[in-house]
C-alpha positions as CSV (number, residue, x, y, z in Angstrom):
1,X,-68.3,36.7,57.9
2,X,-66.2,34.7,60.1
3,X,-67.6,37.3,63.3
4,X,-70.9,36.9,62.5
5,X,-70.9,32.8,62.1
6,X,-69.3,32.7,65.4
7,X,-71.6,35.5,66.8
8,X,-74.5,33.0,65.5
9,X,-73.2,29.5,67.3
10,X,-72.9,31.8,70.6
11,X,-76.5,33.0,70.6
12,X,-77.3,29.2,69.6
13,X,-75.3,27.9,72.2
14,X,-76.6,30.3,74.5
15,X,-80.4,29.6,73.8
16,X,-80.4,25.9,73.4
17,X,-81.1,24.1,76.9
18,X,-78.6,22.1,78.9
19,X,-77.9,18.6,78.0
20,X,-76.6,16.6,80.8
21,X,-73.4,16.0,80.4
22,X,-72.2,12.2,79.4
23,X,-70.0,10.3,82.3
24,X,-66.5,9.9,80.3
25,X,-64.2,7.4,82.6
26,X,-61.0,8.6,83.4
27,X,-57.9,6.5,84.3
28,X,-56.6,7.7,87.0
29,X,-52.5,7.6,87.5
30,X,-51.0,4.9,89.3
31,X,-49.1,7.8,91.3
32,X,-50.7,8.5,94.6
33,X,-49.8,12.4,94.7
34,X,-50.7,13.2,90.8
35,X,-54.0,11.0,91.6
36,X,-54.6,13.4,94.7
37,X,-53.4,16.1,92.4
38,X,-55.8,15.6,89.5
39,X,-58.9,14.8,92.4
40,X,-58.6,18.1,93.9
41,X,-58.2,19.9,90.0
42,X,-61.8,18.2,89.0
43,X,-63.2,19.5,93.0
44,X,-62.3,22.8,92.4
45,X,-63.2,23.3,89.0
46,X,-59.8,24.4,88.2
47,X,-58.9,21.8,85.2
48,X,-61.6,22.3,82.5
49,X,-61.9,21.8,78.7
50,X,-61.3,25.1,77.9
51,X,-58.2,25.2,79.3
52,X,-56.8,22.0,77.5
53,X,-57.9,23.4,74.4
54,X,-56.0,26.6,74.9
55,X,-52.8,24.7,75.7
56,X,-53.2,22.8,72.5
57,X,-53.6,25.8,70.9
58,X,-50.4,27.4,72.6
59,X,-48.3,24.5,71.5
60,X,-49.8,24.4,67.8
61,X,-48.8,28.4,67.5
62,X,-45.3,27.1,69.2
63,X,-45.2,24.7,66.6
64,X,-45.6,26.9,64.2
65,X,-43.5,29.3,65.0
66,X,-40.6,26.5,65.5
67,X,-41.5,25.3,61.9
68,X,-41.4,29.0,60.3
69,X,-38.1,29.5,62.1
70,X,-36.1,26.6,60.9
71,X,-37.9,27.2,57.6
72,X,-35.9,30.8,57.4
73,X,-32.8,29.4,58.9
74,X,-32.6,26.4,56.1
75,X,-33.8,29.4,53.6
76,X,-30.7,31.6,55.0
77,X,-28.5,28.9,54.5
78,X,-29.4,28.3,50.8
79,X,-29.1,31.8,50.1
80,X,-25.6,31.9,51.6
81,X,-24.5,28.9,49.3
82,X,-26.0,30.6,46.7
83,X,-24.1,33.6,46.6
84,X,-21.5,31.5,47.8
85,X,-21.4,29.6,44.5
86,X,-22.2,32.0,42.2
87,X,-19.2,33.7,42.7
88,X,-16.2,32.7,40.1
89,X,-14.3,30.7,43.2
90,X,-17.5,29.0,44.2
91,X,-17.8,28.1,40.3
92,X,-14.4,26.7,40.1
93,X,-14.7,25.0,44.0
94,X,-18.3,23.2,42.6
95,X,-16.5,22.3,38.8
96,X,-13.7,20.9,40.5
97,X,-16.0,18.7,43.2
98,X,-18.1,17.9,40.5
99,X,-15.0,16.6,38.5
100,X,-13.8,14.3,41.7
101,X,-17.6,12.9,41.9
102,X,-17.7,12.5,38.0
103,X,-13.8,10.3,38.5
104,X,-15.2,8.4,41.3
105,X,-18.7,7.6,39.8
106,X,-17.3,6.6,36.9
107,X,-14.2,4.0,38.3
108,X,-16.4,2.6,40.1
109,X,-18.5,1.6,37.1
110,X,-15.7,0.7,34.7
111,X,-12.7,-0.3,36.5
112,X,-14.2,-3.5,37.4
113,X,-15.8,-4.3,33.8
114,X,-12.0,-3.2,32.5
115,X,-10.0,-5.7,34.9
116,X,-12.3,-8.3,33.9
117,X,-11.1,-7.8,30.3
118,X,-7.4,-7.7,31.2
119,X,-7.9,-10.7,33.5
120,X,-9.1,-12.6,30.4
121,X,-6.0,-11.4,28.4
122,X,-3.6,-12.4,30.7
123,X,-4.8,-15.7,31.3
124,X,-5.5,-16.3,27.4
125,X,-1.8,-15.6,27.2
126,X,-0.5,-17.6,29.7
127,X,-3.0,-20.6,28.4
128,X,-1.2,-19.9,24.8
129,X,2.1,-19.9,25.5
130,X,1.5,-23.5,27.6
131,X,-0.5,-24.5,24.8
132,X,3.1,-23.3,22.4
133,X,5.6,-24.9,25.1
134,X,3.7,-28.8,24.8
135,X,3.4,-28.1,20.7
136,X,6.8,-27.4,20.6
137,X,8.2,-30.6,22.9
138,X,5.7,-32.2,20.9
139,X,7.3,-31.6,17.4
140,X,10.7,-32.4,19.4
141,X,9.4,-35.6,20.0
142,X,7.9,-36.2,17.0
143,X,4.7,-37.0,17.7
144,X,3.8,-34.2,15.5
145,X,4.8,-32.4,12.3
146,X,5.4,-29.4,11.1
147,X,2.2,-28.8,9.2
148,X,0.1,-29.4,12.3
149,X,2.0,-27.7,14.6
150,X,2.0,-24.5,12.1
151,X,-1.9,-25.1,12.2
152,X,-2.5,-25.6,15.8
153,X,-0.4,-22.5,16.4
154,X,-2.2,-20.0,13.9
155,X,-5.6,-21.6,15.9
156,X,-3.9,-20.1,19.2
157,X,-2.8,-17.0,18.4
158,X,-6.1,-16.3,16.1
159,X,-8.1,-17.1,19.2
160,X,-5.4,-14.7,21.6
161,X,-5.9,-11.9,18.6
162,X,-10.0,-12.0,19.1
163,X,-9.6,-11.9,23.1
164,X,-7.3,-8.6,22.5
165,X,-9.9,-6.9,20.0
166,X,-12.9,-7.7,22.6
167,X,-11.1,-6.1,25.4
168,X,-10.2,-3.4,23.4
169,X,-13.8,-2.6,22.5
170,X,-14.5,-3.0,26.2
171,X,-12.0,-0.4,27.5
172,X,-9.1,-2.0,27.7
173,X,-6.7,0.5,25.6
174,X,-3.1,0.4,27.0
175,X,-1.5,-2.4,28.1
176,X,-2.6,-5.1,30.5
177,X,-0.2,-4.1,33.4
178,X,-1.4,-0.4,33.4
179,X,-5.0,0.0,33.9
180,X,-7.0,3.0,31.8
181,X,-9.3,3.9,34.1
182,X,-7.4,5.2,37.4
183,X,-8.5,8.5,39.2
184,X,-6.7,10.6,37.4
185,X,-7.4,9.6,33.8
186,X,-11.4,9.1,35.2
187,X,-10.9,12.8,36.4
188,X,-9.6,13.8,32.6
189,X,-12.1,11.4,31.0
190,X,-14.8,13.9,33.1
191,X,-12.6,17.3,32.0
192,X,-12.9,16.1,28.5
193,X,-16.5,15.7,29.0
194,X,-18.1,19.1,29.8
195,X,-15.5,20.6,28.1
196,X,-17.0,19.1,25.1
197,X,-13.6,18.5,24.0
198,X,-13.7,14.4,23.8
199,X,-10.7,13.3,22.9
200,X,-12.0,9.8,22.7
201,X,-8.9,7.9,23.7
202,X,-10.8,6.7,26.0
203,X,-14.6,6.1,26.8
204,X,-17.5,4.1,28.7
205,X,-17.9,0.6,27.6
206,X,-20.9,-0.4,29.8
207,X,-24.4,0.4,29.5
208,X,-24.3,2.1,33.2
209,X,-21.5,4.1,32.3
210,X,-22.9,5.3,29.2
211,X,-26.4,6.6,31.3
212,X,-24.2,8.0,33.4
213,X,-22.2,10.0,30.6
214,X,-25.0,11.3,29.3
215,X,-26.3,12.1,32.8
216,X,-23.3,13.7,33.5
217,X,-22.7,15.6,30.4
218,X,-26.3,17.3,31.2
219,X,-25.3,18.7,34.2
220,X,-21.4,19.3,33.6
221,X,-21.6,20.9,30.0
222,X,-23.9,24.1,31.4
223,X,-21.6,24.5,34.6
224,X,-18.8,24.8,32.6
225,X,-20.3,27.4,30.0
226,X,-21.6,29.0,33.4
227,X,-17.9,29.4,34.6
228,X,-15.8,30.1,31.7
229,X,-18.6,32.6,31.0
230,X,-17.8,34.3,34.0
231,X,-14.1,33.6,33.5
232,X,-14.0,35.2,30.2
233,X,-15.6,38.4,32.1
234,X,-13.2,38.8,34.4
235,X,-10.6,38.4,32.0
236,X,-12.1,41.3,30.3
237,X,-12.1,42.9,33.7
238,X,-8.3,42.3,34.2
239,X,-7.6,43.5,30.7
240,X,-9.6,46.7,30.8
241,X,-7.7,47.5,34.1
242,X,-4.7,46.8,32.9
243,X,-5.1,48.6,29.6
244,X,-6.3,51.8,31.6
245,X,-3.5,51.7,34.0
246,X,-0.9,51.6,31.6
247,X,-2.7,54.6,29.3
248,X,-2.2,56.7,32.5
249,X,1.4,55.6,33.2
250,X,1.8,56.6,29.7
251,X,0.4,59.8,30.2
252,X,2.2,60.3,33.2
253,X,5.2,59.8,32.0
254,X,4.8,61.7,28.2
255,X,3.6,64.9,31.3
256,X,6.8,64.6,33.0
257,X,9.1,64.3,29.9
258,X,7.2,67.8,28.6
259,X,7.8,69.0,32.2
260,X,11.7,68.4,32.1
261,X,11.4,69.7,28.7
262,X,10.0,72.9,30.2
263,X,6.3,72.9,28.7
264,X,4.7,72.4,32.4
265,X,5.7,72.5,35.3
266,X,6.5,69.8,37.4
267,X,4.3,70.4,40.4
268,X,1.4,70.6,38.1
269,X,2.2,67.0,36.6
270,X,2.8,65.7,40.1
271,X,-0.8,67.4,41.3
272,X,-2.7,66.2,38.1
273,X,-5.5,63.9,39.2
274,X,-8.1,63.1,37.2
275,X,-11.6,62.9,39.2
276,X,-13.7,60.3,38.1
277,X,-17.1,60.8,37.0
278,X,-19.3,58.0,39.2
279,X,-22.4,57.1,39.0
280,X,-25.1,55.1,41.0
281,X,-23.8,51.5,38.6
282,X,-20.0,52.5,37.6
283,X,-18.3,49.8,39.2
284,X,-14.7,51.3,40.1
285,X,-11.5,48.9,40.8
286,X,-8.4,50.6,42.0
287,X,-9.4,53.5,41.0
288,X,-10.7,53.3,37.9
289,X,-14.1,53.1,36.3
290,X,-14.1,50.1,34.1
291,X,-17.8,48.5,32.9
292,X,-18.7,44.5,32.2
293,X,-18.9,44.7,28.4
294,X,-16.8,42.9,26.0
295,X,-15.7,46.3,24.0
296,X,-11.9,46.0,24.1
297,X,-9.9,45.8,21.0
298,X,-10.6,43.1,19.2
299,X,-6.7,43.0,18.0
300,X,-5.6,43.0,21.7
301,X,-7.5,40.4,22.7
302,X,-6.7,37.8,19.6
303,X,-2.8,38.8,20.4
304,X,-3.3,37.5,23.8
305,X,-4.8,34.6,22.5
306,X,-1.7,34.1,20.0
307,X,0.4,34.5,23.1
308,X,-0.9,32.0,25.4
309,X,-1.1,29.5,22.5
310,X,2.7,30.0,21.9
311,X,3.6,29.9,25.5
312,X,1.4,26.4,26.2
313,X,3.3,25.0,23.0
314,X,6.8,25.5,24.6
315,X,5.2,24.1,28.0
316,X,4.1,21.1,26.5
317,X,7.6,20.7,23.8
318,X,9.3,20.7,27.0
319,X,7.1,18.3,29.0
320,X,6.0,15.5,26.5
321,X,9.6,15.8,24.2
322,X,6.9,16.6,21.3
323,X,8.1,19.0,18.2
324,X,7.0,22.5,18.1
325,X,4.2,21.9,15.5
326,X,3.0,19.3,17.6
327,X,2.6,21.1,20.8
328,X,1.1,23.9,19.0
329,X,-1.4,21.7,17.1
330,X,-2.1,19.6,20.2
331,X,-3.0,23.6,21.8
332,X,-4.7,24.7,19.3
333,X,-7.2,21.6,18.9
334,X,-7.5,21.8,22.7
335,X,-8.6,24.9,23.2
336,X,-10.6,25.2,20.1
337,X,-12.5,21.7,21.4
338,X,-12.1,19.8,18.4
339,X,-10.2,17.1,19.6
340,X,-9.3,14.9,18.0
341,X,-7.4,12.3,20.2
342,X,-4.4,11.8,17.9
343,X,-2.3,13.5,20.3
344,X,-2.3,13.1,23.6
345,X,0.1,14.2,26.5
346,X,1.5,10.6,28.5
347,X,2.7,11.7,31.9
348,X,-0.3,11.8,34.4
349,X,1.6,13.7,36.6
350,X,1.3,16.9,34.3
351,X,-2.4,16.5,34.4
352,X,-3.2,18.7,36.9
353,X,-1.6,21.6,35.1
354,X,-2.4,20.3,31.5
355,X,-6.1,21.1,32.8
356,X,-5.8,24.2,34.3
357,X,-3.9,25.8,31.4
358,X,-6.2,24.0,28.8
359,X,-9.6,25.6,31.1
360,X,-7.9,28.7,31.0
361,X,-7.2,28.7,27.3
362,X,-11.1,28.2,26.8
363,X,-12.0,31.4,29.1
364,X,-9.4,33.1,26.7
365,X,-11.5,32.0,23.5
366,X,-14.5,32.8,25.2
367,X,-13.2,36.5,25.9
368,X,-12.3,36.5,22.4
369,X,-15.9,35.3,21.3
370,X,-17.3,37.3,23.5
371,X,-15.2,40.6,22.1
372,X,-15.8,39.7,18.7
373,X,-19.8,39.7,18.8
374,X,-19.3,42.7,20.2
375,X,-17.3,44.1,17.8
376,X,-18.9,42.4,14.9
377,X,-23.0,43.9,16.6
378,X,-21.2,47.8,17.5
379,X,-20.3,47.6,13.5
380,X,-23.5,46.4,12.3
381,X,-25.0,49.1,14.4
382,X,-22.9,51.8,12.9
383,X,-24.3,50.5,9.4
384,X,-27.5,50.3,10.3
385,X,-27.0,54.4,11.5
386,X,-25.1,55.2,8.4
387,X,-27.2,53.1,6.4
388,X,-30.4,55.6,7.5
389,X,-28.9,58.7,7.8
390,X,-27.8,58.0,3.7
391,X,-31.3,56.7,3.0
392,X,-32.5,59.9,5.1
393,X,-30.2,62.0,2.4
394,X,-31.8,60.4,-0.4
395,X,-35.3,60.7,0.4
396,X,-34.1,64.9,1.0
397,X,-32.2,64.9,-2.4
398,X,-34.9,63.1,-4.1
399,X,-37.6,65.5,-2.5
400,X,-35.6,68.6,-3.4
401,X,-34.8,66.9,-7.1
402,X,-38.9,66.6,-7.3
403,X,-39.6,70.2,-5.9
404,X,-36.8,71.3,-8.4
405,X,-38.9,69.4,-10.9
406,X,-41.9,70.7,-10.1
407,X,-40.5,74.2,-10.2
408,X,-39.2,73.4,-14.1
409,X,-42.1,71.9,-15.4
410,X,-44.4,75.5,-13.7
411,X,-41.3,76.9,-15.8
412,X,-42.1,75.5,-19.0
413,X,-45.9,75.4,-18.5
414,X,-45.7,79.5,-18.2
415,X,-42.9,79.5,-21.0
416,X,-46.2,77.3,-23.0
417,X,-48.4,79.7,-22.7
418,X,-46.7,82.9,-23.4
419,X,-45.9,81.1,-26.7
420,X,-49.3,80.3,-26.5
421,X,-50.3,84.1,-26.4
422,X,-47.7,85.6,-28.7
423,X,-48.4,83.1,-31.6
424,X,-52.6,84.2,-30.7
425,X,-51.2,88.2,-30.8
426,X,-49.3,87.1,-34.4
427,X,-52.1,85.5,-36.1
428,X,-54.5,88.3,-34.6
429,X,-52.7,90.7,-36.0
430,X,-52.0,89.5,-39.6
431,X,-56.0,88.5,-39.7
432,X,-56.2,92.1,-38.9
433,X,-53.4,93.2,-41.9
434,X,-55.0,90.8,-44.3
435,X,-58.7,92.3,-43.5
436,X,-57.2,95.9,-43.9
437,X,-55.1,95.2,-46.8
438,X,-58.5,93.8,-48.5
439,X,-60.3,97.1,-47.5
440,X,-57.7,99.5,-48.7
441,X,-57.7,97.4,-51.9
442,X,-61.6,97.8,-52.6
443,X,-61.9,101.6,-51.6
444,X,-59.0,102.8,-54.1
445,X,-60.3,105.4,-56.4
446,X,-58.0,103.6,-59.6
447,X,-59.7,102.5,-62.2
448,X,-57.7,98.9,-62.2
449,X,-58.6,96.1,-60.3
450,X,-56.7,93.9,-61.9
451,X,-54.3,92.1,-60.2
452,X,-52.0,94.0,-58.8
453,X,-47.8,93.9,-60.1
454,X,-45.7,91.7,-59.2
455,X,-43.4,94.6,-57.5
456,X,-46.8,95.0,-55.4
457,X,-46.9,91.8,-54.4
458,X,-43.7,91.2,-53.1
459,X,-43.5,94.2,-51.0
460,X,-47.1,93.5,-50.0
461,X,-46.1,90.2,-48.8
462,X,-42.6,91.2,-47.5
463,X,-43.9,93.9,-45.3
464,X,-46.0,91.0,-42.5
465,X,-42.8,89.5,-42.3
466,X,-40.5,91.9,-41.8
467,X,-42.5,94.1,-39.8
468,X,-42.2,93.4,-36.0
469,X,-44.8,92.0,-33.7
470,X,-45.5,94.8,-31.8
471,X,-46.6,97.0,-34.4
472,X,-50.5,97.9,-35.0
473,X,-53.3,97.7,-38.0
474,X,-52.8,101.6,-37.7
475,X,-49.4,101.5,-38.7
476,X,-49.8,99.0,-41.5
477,X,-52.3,101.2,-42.6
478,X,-50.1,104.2,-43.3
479,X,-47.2,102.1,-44.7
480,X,-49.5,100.4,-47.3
């Protein structure tokens, strides 16, 4: 389409006549050699329209091209970060930068509101103990009594008490010669946050810093799930590893103790190697083949768990002077992110590795988490397989039990109507006797038709019953 429109303005342009062309002036450079340059250009013809157009065009295509190349080196570059950060060091390296931007956002915002607040307290005390020193040379003198100066005093220290709960409420938790909101406890005020453990010893006070909680705590919160995610994997990784190298030491050593014990023979044990099966996605590490799912025992992984939990409460027994049981409860609501706030560690200089072992102790319950769905879905899916193959039995049983049926009641049908039949045949038959009986009775030559004796009788009605089934009229006949 595009050909044949410009195929068109061609053949129009060609047909239409020759407009004079308009007189455009041209300022001429003050330069005496490019104003000699550009009069001998328009002379020959050399410099025309065309030609400007197809040097705009070259630099719009060198534009372009300039534009589409930084535009793949800026994309490089993100995709290097990318898979720079996605890895569990980039993860950690971004967590703990975002942590030092968190501490420094946030003593920025609250430090100042908190010194405020222990400015007030500190002159409110010195104002009160003036205020106390002139009472007291006061009642000295006697210029007042005991009664006022017990109520002027109350006044004071009633007003000091108010000044102390307001700067509490506004930050101000520890004393006034120890500020709360230093880098470090502004760095574990952020740790606390997308941890989602919130110990809530200490917290924002000012409207800011509340925005910028919640600001923060929407970006932090999925980081962190992101790496202890990731954390928890590689743990699994570790553990798998370690789990199948010490199942081959085992082996190893169970061959060699047979091979002193002269079951194989040594070379053979030495020579064993077991080749490994690998496939286009086995990942293999040290040479073994270990997957990314969580299907380790679940008892190995909760006795880990135990075991770090033991060894952080003797860390922390020895570093804060705490009991056992509190060390271990401390742990325990920690890593479990309950957090309560009732006890907290109190040298800052510990915090570094207070954080590290409490992130570490939340990859471990991840693991464990983790494991356990796994466990919990591999024996729901062995139900659900057992649970069909014994409804799969039934419905067999059951559909033998009907055939079985159905073969029983042909059974009994048949057995119906042979009785059916023979109890026909029986009254057949002794129709037949009675109708016989009747004819021998009428064509007897004796003169008596009385009724017959009672000897007659009986054997007359004996014989029907005693006589078998099988037997015919004939016979009857010549037994009567």
């Amino acid at each position: 389409m595009a050909f044949f429109l410009r195929a068109m303005f061609h053949r129009k342009k060609r047909s239409s006549p020759k407009k004079p062309v308009p007189s455009v002036e041209v300022e001429l450079p003050e330069d005496d050699s490019a104003r000699a340059r550009l009069a001998n250009d328009l002379d020959d013809g050399s410099f025309t329209m065309e030609e400007e157009d197809a040097s705009g065009l070259a630099e719009g295509k060198d534009g372009k091209t300039a534009s589409k190349a930084c535009f793949l080196k800026i994309k490089k570059i993100l995709r290097t970060i990318y898979r720079a950060v996605s890895s569990v060091v980039g993860l950690l390296i971004l967590l703990a930068v975002y942590s030092v931007i968190g501490a420094v956002i946030f003593r920025a915002i609250e430090a100042p509101h908190e010194k405020e607040h222990r400015d007030n307290i500190t002159s409110n005390r010195e104002e009160t103990l003036e205020v106390l020193q002139e009472l007291s040379s006061n009642l000295s003198r006697g210029l007042v009594n005991q009664t006022q100066w017990n109520l002027m005093a109350k006044g004071l220290l009633l007003r000091y008490e108010e000044t102390v709960v307001i700067a509490q409420k506004n930050g101000v938790v520890n004393s006034t010669s120890t500020p709360t909101w230093t880098f470090w406890q502004s760095m574990f005020f952020c740790g606390t946050i997308y941890t989602t453990i919130g110990y809530g010893h200490i917290a924002p006070s000012t409207d800011l810093g509340r925005m910028m909680t919640m600001v923060y705590a929407a970006i932090g919160i999925p980081l962190a799930l992101v790496c202890l995610a990731d954390l928890g994997k590689h743990f699994t990784l570790g553990l798998k590893l370690l789990w199948a190298f010490s199942r081959r030491y085992c082996n190893c050593c169970k061959k060699m103790r047979n091979a002193r014990r002269g079951k194989y023979a040594t070379d053979d044990v030495e020579g064993d190697t077991k080749t490994i099966d690998i496939k286009p996605g086995d990942k293999v590490y040290y040479g073994y083949k270990i997957d990314d799912e969580f299907n380790i025992p679940i008892s190995v992984a909760v006795g880990i768990l135990v075991l770090y939990i033991f060894l952080g409460a003797f860390m922390y027994a020895l570093w804060e002077r705490w009991s056992f049981l509190e060390s271990f409860y401390f742990v325990f609501i920690s890593i479990s992110t309950i957090g309560f706030g009732d006890v907290l560690p109190a040298h800052p200089k510990f915090f570094l590795l207070s954080s590290v072992y409490v992130f570490i102790g939340l990859s471990l319950v991840s693991m464990c988490v983790n494991v356990a769905i796994e466990f919990f879905s591999k024996t729901i899916d062995k139900a659900k397989v057992n649970i069909d193959r014994a409804k799969t039995k039934a419905k067999e049983k059951a559909k033998e039990a009907k055939e079985k049926m159905h073969e029983v009641s042909k059974t009994i049908d048949r057995a119906k109507d042979r009785a059916k039949e023979r109890v026909t045949e029986a009254r057949d038959r002794v129709t037949d006797f009675a109708h016989v009986k009747r004819r021998s009775t009428r064509d007897s030559p004796s003169s008596n038709r009385g009724s017959p004796s009672s000897d007659d009788v009986k054997s007359e009605t004996a014989t029907p019953k005693s006589s078998p089934i099988t037997e015919t009229p004939e016979e009857t006949h010549t037994t009567t």
